[in-house]
N, CA, C and O atoms as CSV, one atom per row, in Angstrom:
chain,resi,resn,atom,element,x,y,z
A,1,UNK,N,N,142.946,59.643,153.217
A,1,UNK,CA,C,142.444,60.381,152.069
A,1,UNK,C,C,140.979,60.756,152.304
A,1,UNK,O,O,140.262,59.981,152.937
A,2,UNK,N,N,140.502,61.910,151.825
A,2,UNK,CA,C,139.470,62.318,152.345
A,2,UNK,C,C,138.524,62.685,150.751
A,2,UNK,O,O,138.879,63.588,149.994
A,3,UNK,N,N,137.161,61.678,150.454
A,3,UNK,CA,C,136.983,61.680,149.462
A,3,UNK,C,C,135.827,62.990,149.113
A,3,UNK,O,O,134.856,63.078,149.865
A,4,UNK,N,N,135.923,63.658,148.340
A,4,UNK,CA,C,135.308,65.246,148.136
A,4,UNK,C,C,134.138,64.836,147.980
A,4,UNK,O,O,133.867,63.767,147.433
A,5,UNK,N,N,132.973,65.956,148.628
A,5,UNK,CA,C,131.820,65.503,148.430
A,5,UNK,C,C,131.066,65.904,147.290
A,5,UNK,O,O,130.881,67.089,147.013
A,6,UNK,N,N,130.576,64.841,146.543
A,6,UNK,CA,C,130.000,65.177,145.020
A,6,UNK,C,C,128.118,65.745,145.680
A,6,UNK,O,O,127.234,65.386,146.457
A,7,UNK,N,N,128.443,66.799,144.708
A,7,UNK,CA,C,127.029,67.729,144.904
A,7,UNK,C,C,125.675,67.098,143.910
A,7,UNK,O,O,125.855,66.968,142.699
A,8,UNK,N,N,124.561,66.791,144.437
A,8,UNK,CA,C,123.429,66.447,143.972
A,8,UNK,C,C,123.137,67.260,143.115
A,8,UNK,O,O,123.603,68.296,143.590
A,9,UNK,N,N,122.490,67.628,141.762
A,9,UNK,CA,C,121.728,68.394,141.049
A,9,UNK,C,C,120.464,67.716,140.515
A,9,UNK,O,O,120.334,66.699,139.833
A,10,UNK,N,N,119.545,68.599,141.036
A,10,UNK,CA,C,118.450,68.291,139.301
A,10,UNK,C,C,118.499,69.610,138.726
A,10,UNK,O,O,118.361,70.700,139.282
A,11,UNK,N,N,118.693,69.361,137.661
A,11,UNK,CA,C,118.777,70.410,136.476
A,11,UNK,C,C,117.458,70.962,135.904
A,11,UNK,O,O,116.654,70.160,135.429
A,12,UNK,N,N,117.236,72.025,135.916
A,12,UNK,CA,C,116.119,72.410,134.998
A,12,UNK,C,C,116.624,73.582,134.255
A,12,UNK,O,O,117.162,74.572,134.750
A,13,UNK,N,N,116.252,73.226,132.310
A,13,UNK,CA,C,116.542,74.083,131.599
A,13,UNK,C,C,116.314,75.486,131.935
A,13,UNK,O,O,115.612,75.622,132.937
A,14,UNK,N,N,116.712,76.582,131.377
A,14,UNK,CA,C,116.009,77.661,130.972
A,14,UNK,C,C,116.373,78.172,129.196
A,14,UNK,O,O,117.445,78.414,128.640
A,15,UNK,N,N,115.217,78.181,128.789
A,15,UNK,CA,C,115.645,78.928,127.428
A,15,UNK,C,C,115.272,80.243,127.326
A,15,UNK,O,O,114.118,80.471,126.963
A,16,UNK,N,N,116.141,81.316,127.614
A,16,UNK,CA,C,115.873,82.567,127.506
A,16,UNK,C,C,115.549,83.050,126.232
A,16,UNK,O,O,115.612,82.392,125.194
A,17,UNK,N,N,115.111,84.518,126.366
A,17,UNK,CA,C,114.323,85.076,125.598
A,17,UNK,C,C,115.049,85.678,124.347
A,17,UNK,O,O,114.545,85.987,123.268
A,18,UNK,N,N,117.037,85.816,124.966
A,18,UNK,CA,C,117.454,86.316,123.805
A,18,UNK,C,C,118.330,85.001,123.136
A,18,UNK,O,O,119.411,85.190,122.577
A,19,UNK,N,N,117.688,83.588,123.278
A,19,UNK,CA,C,118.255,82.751,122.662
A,19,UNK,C,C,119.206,81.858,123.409
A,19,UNK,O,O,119.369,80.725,122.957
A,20,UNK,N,N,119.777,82.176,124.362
A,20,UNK,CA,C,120.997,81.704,124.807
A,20,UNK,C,C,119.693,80.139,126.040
A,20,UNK,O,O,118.512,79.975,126.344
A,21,UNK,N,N,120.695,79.637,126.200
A,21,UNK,CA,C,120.338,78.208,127.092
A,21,UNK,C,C,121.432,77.881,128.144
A,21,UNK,O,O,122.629,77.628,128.005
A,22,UNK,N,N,120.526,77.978,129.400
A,22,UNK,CA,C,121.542,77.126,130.320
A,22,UNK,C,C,120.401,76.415,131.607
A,22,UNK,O,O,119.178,76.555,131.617
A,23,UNK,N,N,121.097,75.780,132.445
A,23,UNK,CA,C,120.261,75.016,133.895
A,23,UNK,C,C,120.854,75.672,134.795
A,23,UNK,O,O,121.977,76.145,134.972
A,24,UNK,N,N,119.423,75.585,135.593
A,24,UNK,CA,C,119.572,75.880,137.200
A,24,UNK,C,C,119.088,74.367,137.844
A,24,UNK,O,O,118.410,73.484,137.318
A,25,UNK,N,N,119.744,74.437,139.262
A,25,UNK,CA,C,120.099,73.468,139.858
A,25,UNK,C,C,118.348,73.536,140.812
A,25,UNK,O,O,118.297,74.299,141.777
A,26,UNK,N,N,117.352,72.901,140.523
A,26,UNK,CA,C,115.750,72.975,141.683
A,26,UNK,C,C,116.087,72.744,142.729
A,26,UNK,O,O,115.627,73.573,143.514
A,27,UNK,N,N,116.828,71.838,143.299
A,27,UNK,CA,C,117.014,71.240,144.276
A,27,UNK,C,C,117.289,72.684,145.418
A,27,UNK,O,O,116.876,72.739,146.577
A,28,UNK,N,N,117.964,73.589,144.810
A,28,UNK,CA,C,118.510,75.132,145.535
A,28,UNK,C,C,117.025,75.545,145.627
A,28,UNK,O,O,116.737,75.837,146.788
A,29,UNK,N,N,116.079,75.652,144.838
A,29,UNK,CA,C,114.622,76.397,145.194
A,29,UNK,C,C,113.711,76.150,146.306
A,29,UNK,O,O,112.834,76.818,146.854
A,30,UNK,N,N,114.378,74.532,146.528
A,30,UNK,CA,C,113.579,74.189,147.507
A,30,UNK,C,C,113.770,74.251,149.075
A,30,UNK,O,O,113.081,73.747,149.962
A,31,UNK,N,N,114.778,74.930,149.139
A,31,UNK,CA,C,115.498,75.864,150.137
A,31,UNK,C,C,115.370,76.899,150.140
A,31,UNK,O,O,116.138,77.417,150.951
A,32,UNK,N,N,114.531,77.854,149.440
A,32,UNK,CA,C,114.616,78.993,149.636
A,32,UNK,C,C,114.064,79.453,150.710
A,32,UNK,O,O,113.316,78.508,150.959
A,33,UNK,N,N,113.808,80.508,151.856
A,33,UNK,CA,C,113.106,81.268,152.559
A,33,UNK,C,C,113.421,82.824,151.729
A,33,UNK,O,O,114.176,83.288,150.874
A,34,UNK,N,N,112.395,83.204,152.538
A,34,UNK,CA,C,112.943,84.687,152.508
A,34,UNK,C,C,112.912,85.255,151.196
A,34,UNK,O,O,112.299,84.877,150.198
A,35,UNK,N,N,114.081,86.743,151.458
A,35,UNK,CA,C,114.112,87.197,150.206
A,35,UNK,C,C,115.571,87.177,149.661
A,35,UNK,O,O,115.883,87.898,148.714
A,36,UNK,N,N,116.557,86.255,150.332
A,36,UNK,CA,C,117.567,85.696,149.632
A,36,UNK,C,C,118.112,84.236,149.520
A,36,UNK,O,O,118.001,83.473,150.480
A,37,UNK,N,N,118.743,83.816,148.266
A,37,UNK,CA,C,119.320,82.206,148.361
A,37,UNK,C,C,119.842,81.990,147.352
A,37,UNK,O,O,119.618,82.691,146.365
A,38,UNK,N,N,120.686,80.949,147.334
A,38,UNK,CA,C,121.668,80.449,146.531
A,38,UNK,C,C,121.699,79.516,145.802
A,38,UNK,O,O,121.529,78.411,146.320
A,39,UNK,N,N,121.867,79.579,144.707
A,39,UNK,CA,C,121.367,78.691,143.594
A,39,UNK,C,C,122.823,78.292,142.437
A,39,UNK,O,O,123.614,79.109,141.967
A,40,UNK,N,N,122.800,76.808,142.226
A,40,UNK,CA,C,123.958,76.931,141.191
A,40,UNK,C,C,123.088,76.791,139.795
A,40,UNK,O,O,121.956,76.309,139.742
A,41,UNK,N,N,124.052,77.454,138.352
A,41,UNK,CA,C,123.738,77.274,137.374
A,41,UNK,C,C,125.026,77.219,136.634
A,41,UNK,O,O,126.083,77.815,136.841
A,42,UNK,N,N,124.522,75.963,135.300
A,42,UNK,CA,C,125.222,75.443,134.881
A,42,UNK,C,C,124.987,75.907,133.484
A,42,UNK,O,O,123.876,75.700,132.995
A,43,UNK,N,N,126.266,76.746,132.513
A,43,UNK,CA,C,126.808,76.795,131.143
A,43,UNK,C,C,127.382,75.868,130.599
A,43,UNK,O,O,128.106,75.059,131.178
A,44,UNK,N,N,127.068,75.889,129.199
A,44,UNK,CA,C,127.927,74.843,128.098
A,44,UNK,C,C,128.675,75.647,127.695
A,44,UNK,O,O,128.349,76.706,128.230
A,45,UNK,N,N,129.819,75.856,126.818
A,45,UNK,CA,C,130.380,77.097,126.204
A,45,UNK,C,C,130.589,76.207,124.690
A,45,UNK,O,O,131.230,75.159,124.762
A,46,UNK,N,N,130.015,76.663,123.273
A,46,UNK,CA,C,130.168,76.088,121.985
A,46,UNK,C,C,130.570,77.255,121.496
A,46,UNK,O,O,129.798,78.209,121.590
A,47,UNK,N,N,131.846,77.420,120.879
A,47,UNK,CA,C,132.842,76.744,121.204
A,47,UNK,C,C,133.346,77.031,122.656
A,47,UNK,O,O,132.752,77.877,123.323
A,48,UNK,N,N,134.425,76.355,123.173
A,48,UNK,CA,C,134.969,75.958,124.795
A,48,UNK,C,C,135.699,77.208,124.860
A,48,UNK,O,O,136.312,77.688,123.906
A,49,UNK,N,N,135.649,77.515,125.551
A,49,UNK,CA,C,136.168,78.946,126.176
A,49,UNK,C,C,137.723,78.981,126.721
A,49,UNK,O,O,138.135,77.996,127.333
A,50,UNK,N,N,138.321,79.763,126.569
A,50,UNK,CA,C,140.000,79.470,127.264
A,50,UNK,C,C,139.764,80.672,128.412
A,50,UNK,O,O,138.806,81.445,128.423
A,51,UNK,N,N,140.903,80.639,129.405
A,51,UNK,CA,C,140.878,81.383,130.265
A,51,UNK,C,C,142.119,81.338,131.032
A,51,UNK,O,O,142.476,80.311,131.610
A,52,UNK,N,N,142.909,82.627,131.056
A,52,UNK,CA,C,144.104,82.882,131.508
A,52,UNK,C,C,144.476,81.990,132.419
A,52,UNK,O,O,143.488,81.689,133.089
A,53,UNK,N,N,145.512,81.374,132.795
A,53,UNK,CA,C,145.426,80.602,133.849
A,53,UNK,C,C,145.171,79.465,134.473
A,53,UNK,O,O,145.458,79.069,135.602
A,54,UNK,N,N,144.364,78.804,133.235
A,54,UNK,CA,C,143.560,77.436,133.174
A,54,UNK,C,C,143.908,76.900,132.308
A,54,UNK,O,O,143.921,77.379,131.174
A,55,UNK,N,N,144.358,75.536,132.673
A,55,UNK,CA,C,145.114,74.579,131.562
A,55,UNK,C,C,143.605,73.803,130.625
A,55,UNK,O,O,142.633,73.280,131.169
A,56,UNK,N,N,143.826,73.947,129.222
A,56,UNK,CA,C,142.488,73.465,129.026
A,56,UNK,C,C,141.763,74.449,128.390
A,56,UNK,O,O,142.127,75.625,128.375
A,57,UNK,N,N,140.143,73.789,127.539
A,57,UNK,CA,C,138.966,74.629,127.135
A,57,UNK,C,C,138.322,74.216,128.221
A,57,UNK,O,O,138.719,73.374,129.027
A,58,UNK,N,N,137.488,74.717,128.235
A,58,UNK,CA,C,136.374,75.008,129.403
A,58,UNK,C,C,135.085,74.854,128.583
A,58,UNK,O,O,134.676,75.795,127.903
A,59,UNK,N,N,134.534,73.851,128.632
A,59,UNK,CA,C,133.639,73.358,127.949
A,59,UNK,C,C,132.151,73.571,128.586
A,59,UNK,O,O,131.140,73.731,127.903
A,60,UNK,N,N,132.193,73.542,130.131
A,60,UNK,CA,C,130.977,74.059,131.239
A,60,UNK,C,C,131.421,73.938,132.366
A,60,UNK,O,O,132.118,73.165,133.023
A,61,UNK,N,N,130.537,75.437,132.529
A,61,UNK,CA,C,131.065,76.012,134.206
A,61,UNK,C,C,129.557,76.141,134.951
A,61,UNK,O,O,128.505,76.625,134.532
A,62,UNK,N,N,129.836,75.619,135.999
A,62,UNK,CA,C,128.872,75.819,137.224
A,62,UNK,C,C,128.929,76.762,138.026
A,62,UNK,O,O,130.036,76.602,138.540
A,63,UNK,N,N,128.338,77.917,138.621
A,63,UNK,CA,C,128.442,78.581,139.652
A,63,UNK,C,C,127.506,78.988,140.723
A,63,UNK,O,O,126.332,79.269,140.482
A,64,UNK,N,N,127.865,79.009,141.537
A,64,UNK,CA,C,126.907,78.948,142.789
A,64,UNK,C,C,127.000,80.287,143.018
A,64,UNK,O,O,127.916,80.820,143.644
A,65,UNK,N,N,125.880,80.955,142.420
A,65,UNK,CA,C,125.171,82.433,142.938
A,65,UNK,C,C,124.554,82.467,144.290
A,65,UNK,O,O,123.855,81.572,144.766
A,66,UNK,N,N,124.971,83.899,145.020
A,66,UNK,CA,C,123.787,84.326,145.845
A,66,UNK,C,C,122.726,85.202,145.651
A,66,UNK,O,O,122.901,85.937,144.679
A,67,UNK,N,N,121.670,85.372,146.260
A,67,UNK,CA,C,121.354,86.263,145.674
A,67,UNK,C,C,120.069,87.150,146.365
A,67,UNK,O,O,119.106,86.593,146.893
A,68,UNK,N,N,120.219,88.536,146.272
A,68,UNK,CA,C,119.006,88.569,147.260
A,68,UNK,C,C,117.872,89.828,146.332
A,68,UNK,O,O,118.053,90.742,145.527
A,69,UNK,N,N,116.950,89.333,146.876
A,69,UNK,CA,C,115.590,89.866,145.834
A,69,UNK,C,C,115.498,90.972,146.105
A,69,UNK,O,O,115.030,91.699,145.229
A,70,UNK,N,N,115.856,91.532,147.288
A,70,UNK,CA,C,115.105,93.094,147.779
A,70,UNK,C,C,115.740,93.583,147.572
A,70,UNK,O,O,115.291,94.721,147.709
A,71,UNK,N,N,117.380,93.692,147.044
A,71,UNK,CA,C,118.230,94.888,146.917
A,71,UNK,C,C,118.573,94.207,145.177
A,71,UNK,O,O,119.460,94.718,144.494
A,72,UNK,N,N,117.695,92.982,144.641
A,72,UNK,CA,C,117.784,92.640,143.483
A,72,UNK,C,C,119.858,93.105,142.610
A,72,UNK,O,O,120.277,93.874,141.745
A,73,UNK,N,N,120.367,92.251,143.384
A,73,UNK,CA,C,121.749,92.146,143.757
A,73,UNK,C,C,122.736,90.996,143.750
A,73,UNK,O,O,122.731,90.793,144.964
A,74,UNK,N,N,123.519,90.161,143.301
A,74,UNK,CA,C,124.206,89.016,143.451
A,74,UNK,C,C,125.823,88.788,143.888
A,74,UNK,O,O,126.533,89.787,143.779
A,75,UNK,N,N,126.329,87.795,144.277
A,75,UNK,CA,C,127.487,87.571,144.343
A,75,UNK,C,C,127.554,86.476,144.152
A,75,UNK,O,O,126.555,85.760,144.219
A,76,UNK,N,N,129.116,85.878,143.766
A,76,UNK,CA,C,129.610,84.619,143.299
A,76,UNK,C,C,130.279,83.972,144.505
A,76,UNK,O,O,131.398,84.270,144.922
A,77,UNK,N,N,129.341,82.915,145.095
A,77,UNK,CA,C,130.107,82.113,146.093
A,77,UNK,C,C,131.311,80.685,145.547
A,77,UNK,O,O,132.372,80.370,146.087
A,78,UNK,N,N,130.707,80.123,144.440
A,78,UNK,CA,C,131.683,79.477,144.234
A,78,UNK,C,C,131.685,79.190,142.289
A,78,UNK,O,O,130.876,79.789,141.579
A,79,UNK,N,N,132.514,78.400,141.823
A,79,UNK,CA,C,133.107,78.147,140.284
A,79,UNK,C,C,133.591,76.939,140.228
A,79,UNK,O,O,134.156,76.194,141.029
A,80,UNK,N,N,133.140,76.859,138.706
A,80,UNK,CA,C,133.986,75.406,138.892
A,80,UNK,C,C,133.571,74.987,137.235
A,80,UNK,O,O,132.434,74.891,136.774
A,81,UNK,N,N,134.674,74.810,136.636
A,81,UNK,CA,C,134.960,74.643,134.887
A,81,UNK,C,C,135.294,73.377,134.638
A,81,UNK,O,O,136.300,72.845,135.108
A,82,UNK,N,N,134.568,72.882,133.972
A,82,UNK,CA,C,134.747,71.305,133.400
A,82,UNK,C,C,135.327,71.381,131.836
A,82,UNK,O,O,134.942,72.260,131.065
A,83,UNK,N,N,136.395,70.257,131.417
A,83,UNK,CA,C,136.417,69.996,129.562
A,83,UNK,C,C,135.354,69.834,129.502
A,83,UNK,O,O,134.376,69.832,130.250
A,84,UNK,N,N,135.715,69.601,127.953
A,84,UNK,CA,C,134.897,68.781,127.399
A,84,UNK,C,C,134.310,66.987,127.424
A,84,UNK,O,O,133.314,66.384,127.024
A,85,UNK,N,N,135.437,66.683,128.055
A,85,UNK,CA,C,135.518,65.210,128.977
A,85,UNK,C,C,134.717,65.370,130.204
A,85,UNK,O,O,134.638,64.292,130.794
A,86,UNK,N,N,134.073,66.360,130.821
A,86,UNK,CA,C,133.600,66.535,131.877
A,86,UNK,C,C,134.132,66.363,133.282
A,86,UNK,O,O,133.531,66.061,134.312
A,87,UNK,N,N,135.383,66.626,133.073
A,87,UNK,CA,C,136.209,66.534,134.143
A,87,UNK,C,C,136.656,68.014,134.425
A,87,UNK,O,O,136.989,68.858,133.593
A,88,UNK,N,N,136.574,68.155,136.057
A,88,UNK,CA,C,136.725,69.254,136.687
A,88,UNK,C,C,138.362,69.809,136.374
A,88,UNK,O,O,139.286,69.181,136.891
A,89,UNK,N,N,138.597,70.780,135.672
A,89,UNK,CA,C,139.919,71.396,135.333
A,89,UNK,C,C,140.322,72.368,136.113
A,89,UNK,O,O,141.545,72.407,136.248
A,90,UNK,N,N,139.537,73.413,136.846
A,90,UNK,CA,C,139.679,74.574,138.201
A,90,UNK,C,C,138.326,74.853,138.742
A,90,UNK,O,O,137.334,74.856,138.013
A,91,UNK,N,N,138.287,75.060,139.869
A,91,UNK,CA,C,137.565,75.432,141.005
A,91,UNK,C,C,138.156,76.643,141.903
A,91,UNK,O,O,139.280,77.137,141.992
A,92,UNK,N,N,136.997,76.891,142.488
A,92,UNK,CA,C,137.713,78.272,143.425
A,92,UNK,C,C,135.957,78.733,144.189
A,92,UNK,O,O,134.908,78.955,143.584
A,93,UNK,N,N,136.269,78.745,145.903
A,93,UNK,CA,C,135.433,78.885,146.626
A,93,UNK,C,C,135.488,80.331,147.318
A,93,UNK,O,O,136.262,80.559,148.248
A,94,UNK,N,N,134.824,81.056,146.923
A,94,UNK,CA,C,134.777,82.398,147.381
A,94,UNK,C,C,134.231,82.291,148.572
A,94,UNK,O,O,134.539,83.291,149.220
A,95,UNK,N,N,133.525,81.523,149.222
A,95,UNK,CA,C,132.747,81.884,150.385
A,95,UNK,C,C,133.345,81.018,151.592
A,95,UNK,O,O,132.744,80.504,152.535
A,96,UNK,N,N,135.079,81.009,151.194
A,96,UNK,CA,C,135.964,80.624,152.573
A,96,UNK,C,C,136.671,81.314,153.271
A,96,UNK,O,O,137.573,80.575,153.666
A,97,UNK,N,N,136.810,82.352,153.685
A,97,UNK,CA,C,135.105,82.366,154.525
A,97,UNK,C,C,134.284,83.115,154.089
A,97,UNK,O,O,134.649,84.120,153.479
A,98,UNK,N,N,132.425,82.715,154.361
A,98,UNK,CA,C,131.730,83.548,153.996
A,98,UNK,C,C,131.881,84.718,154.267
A,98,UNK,O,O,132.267,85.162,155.348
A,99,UNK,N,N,131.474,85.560,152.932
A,99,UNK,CA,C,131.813,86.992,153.193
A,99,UNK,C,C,130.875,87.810,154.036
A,99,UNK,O,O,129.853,87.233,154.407
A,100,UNK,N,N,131.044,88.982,154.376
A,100,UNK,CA,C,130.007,89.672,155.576
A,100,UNK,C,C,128.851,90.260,155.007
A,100,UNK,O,O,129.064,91.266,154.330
A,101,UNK,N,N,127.728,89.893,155.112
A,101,UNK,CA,C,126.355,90.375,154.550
A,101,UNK,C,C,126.602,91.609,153.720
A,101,UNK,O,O,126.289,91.750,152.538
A,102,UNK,N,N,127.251,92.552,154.559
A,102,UNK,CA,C,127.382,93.882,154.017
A,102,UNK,C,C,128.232,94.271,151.997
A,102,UNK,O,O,128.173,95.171,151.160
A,103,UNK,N,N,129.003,92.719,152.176
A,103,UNK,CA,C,129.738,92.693,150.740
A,103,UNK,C,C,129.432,91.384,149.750
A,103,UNK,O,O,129.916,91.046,148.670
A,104,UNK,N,N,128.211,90.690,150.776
A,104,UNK,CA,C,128.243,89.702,149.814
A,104,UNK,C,C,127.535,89.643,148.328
A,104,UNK,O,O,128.006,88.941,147.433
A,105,UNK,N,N,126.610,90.277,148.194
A,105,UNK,CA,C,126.010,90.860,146.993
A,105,UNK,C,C,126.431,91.856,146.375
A,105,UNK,O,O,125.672,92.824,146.332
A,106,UNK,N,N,127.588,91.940,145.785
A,106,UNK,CA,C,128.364,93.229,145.547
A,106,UNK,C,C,127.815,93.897,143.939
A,106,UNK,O,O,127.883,95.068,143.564
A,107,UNK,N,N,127.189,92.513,143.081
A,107,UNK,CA,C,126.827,93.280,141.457
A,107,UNK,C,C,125.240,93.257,141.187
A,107,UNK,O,O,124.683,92.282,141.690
A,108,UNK,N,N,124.343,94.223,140.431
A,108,UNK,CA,C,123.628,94.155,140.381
A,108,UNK,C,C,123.097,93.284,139.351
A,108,UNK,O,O,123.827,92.623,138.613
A,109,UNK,N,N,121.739,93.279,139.291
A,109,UNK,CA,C,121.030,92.057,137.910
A,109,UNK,C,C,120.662,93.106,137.183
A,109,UNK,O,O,120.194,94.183,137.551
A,110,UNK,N,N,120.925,92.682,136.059
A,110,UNK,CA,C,120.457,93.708,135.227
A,110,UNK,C,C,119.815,93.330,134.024
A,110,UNK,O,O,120.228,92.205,133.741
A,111,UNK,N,N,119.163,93.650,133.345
A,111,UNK,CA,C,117.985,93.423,132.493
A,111,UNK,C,C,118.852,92.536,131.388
A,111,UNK,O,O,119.913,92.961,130.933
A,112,UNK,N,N,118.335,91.375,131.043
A,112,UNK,CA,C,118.382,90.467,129.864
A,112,UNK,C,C,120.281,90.155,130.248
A,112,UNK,O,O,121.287,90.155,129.539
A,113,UNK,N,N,120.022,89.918,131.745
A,113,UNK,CA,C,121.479,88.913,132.267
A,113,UNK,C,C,121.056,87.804,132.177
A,113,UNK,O,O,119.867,87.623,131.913
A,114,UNK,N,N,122.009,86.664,132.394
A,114,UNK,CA,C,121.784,85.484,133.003
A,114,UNK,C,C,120.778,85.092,134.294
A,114,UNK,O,O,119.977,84.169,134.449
A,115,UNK,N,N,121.151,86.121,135.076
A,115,UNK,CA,C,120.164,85.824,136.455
A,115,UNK,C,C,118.913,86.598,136.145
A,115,UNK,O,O,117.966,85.964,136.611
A,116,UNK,N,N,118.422,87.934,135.433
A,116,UNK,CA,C,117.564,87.873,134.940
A,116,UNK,C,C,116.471,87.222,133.888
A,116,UNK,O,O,115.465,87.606,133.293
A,117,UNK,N,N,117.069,86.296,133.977
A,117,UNK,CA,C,115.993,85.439,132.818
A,117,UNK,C,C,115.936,84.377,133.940
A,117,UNK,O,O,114.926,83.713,133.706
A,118,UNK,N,N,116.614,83.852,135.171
A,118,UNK,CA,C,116.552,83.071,136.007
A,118,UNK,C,C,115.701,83.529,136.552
A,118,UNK,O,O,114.709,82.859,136.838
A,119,UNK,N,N,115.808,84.688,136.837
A,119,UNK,CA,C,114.141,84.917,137.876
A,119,UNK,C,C,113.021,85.287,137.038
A,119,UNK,O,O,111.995,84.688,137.362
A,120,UNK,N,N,112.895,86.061,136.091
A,120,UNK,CA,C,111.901,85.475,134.846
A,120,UNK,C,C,111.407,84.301,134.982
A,120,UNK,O,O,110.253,84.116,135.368
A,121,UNK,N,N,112.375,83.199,134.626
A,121,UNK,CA,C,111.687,81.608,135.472
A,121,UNK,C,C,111.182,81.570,136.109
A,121,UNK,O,O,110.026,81.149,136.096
A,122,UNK,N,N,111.921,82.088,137.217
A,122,UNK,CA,C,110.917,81.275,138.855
A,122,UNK,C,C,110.171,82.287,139.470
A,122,UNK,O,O,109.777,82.123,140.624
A,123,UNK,N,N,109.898,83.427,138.782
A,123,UNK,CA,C,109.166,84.207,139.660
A,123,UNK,C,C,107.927,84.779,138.556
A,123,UNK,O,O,106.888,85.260,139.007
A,124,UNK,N,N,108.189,84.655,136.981
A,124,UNK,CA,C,107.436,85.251,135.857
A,124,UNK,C,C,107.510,86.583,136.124
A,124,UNK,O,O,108.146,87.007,137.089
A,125,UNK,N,N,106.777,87.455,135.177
A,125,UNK,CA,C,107.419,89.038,134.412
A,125,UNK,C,C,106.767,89.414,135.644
A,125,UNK,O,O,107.465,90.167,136.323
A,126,UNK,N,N,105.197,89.009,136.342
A,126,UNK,CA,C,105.496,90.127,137.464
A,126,UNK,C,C,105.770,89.975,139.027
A,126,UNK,O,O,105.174,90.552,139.936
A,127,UNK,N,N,107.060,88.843,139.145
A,127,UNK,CA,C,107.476,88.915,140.191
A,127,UNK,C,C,106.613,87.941,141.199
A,127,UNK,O,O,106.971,88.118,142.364
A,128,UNK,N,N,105.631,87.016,141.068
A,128,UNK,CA,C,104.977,86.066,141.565
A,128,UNK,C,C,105.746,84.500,141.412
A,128,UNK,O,O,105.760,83.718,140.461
A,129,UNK,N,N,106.525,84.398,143.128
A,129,UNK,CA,C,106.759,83.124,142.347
A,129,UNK,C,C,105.732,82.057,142.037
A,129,UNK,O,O,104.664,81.924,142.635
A,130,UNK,N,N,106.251,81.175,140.850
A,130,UNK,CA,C,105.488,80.463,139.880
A,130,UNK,C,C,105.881,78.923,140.472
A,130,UNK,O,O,107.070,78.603,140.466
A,131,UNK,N,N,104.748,77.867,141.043
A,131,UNK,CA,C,105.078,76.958,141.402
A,131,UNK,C,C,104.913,75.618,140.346
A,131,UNK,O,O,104.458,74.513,140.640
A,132,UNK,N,N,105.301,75.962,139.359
A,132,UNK,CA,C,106.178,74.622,138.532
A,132,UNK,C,C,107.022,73.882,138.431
A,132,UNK,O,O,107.158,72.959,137.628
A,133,UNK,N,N,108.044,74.430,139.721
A,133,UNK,CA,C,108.921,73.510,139.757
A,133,UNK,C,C,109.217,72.108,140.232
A,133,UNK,O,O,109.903,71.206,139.750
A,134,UNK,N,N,108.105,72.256,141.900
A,134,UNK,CA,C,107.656,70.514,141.930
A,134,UNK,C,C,106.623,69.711,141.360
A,134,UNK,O,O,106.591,68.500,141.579
C-alpha cells in the first residue's frame, strides 16, 4: 500500500475588496522565480455547493493554479473538494501530464476575479511585489 502524500500549507487569508474571503497557500510564494508559479488556494462554500457528479456538498475546494504574470493568464493544474467533515470527496490532476507551455495558461485574470485580488495581495495596486509575507 502506498500511503498518499499529504501536502504542507500555511495559509494566509485574503479579504477581498468585493467582500468575498479565501487563503492562499505562502509556502507556494516562496518558490517563486520569474514571471510564472503555482500557487494553491483554498474556498469555503456557505452554503456547500453540489456538483454534477460528486457524491456529497462540497464544503471547500483547493486548487492549484498556474500562473504567469507577463501574459497575466492562468490554468488549473489540480482540484480537490472536501465535506463538510473535511474529508476529501473528489480530486482530479490536470497536470498528468503536464501540459505544453503553449496551453498551459489557457484563461485570462480578469478584474475583481479570485486571482485578481490574489495578486492585489502579493504584488499591491501597482504591481510591486510586497514583502509581507515572511
Amino acid at each position: 500500500m502506498i500511503a498518499q502524500q499529504e501536502e504542507q500549507h500555511v495559509w494566509k487569508v485574503v479579504n477581498a475588496d468585493d467582500g468575498s474571503k479565501f487563503w492562499y497557500d505562502a509556502t507556494s510564494i516562496d518558490t517563486t522565480k520569474g514571471d510564472r508559479f503555482n500557487i494553491w488556494i483554498l474556498e469555503t462554500n456557505q452554503p456547500p455547493k453540489k456538483y454534477e457528479g460528486i457524491e456529497g456538498d462540497v464544503f471547500r475546494s483547493k486548487t492549484l493554479y498556474t500562473i504567469n504574470l507577463t501574459t497575466v493568464k492562468y490554468g488549473i493544474l489540480k482540484i480537490r473538494y472536501y465535506n463538510v467533515s473535511n474529508q476529501e470527496i473528489f480530486s482530479f490532476d490536470y497536470d498528468k501530464p503536464m501540459p505544453p507551455e503553449s496551453i498551459r495558461y489557457p484563461y485570462p485574470i480578469t478584474d475583481n476575479s479570485l486571482l485578481f485580488f490574489l495578486l492585489k495581495e502579493l504584488y499591491g495596486p501597482k504591481g510591486e511585489q510586497i514583502q509581507k509575507i515572511k
